[in-house]
BAVEXRO-730999 format. One record per residue: x, y, z of N, C-alpha, C, CB in turn. Coordinates in steps of 0.001 Angstrom, whole numbers, plus 500000, padded with zeros to 6 digits. Glycine has a CB too. Example, Ala and Ser with C-alpha at 12.3 -4.5 7.8 and 13.67 -1.06 7.14 Angstrom:
<nodes>
513190494310507800512300495500507800513200496700507800511308495527509046;512850497750507080513670498940507140512900500030507870514084499402505725;
</nodes>
This chain:
<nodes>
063608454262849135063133454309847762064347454143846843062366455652847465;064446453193845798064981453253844729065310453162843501065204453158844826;065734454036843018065608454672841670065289453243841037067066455602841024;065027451831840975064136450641840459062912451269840434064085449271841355;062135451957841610060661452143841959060688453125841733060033451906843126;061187454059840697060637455291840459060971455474839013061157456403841404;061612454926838443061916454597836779061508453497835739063176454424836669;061301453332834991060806452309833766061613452013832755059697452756833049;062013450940832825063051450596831332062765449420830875064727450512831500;063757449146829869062931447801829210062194447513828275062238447360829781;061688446744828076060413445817827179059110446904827298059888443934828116;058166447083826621056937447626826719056142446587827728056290447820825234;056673445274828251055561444739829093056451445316830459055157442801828929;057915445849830752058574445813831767057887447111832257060098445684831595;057784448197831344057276449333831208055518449154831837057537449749829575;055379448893831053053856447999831781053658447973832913053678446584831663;054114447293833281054285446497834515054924447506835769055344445164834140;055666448394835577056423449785836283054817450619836605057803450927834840;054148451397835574053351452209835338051861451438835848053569452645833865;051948450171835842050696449449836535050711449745837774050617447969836469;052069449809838571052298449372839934052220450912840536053847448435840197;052745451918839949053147453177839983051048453095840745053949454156838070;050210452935839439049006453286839707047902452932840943048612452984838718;048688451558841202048013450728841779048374451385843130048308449247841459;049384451940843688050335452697844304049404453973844769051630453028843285;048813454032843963048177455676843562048333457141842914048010456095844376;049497456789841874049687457782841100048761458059840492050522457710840422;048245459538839799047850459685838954048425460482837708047030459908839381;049507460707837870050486461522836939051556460435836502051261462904837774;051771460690835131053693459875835097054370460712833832053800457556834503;055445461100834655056057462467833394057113461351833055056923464502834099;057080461169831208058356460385830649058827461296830457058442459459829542;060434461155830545061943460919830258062217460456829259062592460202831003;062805460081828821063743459758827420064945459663827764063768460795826264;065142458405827494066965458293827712067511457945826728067598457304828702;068675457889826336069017456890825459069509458110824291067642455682825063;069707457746823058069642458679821528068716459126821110069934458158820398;067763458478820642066459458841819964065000459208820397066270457944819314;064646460348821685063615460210822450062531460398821602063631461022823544;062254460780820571061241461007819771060595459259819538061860461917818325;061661458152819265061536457336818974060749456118820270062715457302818393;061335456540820958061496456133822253059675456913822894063314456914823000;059628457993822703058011458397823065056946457555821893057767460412822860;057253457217820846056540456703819589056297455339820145057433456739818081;057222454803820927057474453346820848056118452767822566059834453022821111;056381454460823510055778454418824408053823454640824487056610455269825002;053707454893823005052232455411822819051914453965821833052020457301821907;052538453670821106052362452522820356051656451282821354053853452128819736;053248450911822236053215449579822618052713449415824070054558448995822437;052597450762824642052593451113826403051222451267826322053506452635827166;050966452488826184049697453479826373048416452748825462050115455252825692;048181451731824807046887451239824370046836450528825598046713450405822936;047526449311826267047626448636826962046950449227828448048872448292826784;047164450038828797046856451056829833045904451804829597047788451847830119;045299451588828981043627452451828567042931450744828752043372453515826218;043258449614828354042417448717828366041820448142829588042898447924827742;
</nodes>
């Protein structure tokens, strides 16, 4: 396993595309992280551009 297949970075479609596979996989949980400076910004950016996409 590596930390590629167990983390998400990137673009909201790279992100996408992580959390699709995660599911398809059979997760049913995914706890975000925040990296970077601004995680507030960074969770805003993940409900915006991620999470509609993933309800559809």
């Amino acid at each position: 396993m590596t930390l590629a297949s167990m983390a998400a970075s990137g673009t909201p479609d790279d992100v996408l595309r992580a959390v699709t596979a995660w599911a398809d996989a059979g997760a049913t949980c995914v706890v975000l992280v925040a990296g970077g400076g601004d995680a507030h910004a960074s969770y805003a950016r993940f409900a915006a551009d991620v999470l509609p996409r993933l309800r559809s």
